[in-house]
N, C-alpha and C positions, 0 to 999 in steps of 0.2 A: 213631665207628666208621669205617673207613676199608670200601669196597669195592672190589675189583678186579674188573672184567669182563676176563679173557682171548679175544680172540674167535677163539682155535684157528682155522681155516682160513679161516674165512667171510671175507667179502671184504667191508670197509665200505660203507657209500655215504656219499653226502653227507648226505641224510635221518637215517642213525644217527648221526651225527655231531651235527646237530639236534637230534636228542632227548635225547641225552646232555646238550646242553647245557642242555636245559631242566631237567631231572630235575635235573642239578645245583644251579640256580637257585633251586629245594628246599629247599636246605640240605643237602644231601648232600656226605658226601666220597668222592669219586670216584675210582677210577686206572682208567687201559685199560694193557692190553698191547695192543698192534697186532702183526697178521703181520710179519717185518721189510719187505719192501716199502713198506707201507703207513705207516709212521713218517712219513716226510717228507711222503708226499701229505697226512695229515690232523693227524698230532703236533702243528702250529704253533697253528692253531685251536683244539686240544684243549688246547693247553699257556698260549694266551690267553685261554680260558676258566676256568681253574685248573684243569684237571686235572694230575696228574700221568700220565704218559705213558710206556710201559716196551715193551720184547720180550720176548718169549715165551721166548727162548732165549739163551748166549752160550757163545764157544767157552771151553773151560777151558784151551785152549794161547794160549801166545804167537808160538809159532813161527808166522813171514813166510809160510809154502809151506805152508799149509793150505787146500786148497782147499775151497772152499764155504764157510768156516768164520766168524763172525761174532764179531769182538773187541769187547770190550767199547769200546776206544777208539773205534771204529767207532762202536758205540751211541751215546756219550758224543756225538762228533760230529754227528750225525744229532738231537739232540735226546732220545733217551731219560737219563729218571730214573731206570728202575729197568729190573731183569730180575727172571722166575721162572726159577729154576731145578729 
């Protein structure tokens, strides 16, 4: 069975991070979504651990002049596996 923790706003630490990886160690399969921010600060370690590692969210345009808007190639770059949509 696969679980995903979305962590919707909350701001990781390092400590969560920690414990995820122990929890995983378990025997668990794991994914996090991460705020997008938080992808690069903690995704590498998450994603060295074997988790898979995802955002929360992605734009549904392609168009260049979207501001705010987060593309998936973006994601891709950055390190995520997956998005919820």
């Amino acid at each position: 069975m696969l679980y995903i923790g979305n962590l919707k706003m909350n701001i990781p630490s390092t400590e969560y991070v920690e414990d995820l990886i122990k929890i995983d160690k378990c025997g668990n399969n794991i994914a996090v979504a991460l705020p997008f921010p938080y992808i690069t600060k903690f995704g590498k370690d998450l994603s060295n651990a074997g988790f898979a590692v995802g955002a929360q969210n992605v734009s549904g345009t392609n168009v260049k002049e979207s501001t705010g808007e987060i593309s998936a190639e973006m994601l891709v770059d950055i390190g995520a596996n997956f998005t919820i949509i």
